[in-house]
C-alpha positions as CSV (number, residue, x, y, z in Angstrom):
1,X,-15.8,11.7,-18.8
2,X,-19.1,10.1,-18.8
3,X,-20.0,6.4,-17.8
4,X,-22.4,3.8,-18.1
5,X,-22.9,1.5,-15.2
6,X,-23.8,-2.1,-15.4
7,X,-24.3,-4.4,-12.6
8,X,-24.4,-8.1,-12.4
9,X,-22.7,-11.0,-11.0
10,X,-22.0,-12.0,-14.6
11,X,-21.6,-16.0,-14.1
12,X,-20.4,-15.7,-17.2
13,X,-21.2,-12.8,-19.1
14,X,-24.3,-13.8,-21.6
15,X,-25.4,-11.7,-24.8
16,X,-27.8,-10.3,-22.1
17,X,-25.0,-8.5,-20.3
18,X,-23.4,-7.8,-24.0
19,X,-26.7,-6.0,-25.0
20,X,-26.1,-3.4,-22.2
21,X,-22.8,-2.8,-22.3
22,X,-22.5,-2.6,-26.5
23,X,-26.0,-0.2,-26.0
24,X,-23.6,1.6,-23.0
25,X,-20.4,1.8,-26.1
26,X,-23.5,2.9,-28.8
27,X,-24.3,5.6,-26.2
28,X,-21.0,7.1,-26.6
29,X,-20.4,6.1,-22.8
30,X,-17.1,4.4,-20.8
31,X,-18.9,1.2,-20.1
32,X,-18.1,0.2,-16.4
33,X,-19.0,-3.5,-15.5
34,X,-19.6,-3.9,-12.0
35,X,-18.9,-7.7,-10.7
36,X,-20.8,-8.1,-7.9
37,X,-20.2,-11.0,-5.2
38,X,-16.6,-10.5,-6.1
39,X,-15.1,-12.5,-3.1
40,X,-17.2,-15.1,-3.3
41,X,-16.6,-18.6,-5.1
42,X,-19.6,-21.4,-4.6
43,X,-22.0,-22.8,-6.9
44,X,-23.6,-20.6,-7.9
45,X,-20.7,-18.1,-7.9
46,X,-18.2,-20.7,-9.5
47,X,-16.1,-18.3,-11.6
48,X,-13.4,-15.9,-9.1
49,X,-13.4,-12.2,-10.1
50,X,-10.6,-12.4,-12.0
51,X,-12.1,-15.2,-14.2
52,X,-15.0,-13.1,-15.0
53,X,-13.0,-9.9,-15.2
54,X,-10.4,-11.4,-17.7
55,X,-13.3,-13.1,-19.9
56,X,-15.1,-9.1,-20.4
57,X,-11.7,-7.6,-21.2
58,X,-10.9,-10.4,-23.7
59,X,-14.7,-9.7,-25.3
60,X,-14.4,-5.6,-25.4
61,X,-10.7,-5.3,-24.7
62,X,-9.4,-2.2,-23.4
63,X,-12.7,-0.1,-23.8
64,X,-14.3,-0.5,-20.7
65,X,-13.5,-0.6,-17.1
66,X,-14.3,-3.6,-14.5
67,X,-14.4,-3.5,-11.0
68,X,-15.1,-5.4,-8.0
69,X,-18.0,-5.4,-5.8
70,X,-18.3,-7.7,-3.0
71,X,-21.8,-8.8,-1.0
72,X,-22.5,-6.7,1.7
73,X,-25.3,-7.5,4.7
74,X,-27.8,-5.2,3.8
75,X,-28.7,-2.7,1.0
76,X,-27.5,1.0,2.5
77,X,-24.2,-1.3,3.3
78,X,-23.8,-2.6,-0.4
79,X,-25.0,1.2,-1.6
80,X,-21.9,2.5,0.9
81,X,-19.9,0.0,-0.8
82,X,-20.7,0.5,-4.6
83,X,-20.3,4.7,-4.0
84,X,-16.8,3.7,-2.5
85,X,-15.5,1.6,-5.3
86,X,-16.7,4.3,-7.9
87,X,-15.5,7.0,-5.9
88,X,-11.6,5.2,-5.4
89,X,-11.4,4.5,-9.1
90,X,-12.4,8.1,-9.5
91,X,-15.6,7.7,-11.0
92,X,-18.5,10.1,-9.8
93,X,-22.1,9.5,-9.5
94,X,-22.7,12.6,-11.6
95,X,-20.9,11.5,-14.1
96,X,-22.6,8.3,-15.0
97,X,-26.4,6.7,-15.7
98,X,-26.9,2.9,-14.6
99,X,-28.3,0.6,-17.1
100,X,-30.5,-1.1,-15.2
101,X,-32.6,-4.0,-15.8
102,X,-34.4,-4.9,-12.6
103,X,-35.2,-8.9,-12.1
104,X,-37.5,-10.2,-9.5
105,X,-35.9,-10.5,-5.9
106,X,-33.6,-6.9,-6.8
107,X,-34.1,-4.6,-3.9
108,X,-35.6,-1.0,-5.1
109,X,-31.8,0.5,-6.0
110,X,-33.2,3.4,-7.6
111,X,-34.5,4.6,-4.0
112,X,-31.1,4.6,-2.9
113,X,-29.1,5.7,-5.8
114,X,-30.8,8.9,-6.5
115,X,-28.5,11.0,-7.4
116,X,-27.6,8.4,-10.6
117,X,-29.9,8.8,-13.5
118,X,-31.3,5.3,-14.8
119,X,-32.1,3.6,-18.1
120,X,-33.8,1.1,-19.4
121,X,-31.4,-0.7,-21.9
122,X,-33.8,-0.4,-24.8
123,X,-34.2,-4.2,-26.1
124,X,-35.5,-6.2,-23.1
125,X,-36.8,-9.0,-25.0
126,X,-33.0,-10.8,-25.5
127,X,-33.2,-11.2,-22.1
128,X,-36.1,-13.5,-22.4
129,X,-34.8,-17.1,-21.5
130,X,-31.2,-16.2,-20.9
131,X,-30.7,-16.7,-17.1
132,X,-26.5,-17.5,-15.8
133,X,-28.0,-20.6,-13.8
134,X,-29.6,-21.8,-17.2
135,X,-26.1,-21.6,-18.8
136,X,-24.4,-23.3,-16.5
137,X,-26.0,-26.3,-15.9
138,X,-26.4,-26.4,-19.7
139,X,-23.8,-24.7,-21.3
140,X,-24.4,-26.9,-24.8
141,X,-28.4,-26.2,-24.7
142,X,-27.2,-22.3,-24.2
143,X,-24.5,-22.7,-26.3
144,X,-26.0,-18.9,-28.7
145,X,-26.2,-16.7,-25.7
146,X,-21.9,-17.0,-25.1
147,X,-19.4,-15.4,-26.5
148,X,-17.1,-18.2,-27.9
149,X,-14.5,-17.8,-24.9
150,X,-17.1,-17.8,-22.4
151,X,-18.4,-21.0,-23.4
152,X,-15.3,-22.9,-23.2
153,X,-14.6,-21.3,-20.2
154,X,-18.0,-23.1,-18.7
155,X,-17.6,-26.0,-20.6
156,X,-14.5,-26.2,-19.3
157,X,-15.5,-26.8,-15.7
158,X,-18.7,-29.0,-16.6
């Protein structure tokens, strides 16, 4: 089988994220949705891994795969950790490209995931404006970048 590899802390998923992972589906791949900061709940981490989990599955159902992927002190730690998690659910690098769109602040992962190949989900400009932070303080003002689920699910804890 071959995958495609998304990575996000997806708080919530926006049409951002959906871009990816229907371009991952169009690409005739297994999307797998990596939830990062999976053990985590704060502020800015307000929805549980579950929460987030549940709301992809009820968008995309049954095709795709989500898994956890918790914060790790450094970035050959949080590699070790993301090759574990695939590797457990029986996913190998070789078998799968990361969609990857990389926002100011991201560490160089391509260094350290070479033996993934990476792609540039081709329509960058839906991204423009849509930031997770920006949804939840505003969930109404954001209200076209949700899924109808997701934005009950924010509004929900507003």
């Amino acid at each position: 089988m071959q995958y495609g590899i998304i990575i996000g802390r997806f708080q919530p998923i926006h049409a951002g994220h959906q871009s990816i992972i229907n371009e991952i589906m169009h690409d005739g791949l297994i999307p797998v949705v990596l939830i990062g900061s999976s053990v985590v709940t704060s502020v800015n981490n307000p929805l549980t891994y579950v929460e987030r989990s549940s709301l992809i599955h009820q968008i995309y159902g049954g095709n795709i795969v989500t898994l956890p992927l918790p914060d790790m002190l450094g970035d050959e730690l949080w590699v070790k950790e993301l090759m574990d998690v695939l590797l457990s659910s029986g996913i190998k690098g070789s078998d799968c490209s990361i969609y990857y769109w990389h926002k100011t602040g991201d560490f160089d992962i391509q260094s350290l995931l070479h033996q993934f190949e990476f792609r540039l989900p081709k329509y960058p400009d839906i991204y423009r404006g849509v930031s997770a932070t920006k949804i939840r303080n505003d969930p109404d003002k954001y209200k076209k970048f949700l899924d109808g689920r997701v934005y009950h699910k924010i509004k929900g804890r507003n």
